[in-house]
BAGULO-329385 format. One record per residue (C-alpha): residue number from 1; x, y, z; residue in three letters; chain. Coordinates in steps of 0.02 Angstrom, whole numbers, always signed. Layout:
<rs>
R   resi     east    north       up   resn   chain
R    NUM        X        Y        Z    ALA       A
...
</rs>
This chain:
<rs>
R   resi     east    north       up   resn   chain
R      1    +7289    +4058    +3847    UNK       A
R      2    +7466    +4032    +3766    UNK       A
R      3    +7532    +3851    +3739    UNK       A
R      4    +7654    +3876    +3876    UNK       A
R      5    +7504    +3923    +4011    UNK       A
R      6    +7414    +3755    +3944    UNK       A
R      7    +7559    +3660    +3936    UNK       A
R      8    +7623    +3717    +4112    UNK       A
R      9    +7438    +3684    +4168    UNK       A
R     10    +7427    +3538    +4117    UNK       A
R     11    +7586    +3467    +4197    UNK       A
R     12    +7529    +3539    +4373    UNK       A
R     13    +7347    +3437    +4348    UNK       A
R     14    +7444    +3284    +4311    UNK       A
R     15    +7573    +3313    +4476    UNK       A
R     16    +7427    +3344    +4584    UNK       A
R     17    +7313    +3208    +4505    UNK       A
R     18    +7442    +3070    +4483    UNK       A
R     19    +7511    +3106    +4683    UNK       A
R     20    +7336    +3083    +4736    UNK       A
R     21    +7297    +2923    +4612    UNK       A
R     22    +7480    +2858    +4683    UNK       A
R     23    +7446    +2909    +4865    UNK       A
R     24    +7279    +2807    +4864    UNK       A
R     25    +7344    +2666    +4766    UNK       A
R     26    +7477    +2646    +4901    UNK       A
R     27    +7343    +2645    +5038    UNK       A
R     28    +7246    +2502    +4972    UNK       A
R     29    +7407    +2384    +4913    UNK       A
R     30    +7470    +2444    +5119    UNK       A
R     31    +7325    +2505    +5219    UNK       A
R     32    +7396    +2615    +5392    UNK       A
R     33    +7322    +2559    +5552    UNK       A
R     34    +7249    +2692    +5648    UNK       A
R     35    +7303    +2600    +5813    UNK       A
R     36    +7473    +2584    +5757    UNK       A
R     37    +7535    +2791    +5824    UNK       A
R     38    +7651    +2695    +5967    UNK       A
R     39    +7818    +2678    +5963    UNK       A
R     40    +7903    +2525    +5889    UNK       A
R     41    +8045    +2534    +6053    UNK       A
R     42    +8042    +2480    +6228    UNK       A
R     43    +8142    +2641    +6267    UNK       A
R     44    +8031    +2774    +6378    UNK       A
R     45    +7982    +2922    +6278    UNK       A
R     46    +8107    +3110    +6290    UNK       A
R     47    +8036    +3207    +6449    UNK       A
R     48    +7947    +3073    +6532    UNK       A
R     49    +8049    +3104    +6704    UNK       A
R     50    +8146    +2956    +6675    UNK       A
R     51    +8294    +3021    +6579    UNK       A
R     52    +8431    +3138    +6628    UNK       A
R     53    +8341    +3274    +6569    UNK       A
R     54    +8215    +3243    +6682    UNK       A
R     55    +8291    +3245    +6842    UNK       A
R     56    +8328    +3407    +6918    UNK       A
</rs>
């Protein structure tokens, strides 16, 4: 392998590596509720029949 092909190598590992490192990290300082998937509005939801769009 050529020094650019290790060099460029390595530099992908550490992207892919470091994002996951830094994606898990941020997890466990902020853990996502799986419960938490409903909207944070009163406001009824596009194409639930109560809009203008639904009414025909």
């Amino acid at each position: 392998m050529t020094p650019t092909a290790i060099v460029v190598l390595v530099l992908a590992l550490t992207v892919v590596w470091g994002g996951l490192a830094l994606a898990i990290l941020n997890l466990r300082r902020a853990p996502v509720d799986p419960d938490d998937d409903e909207p944070e509005t009163d406001q009824p939801l596009a194409g639930d029949g109560s809009g203008p769009a639904g009414r025909r």
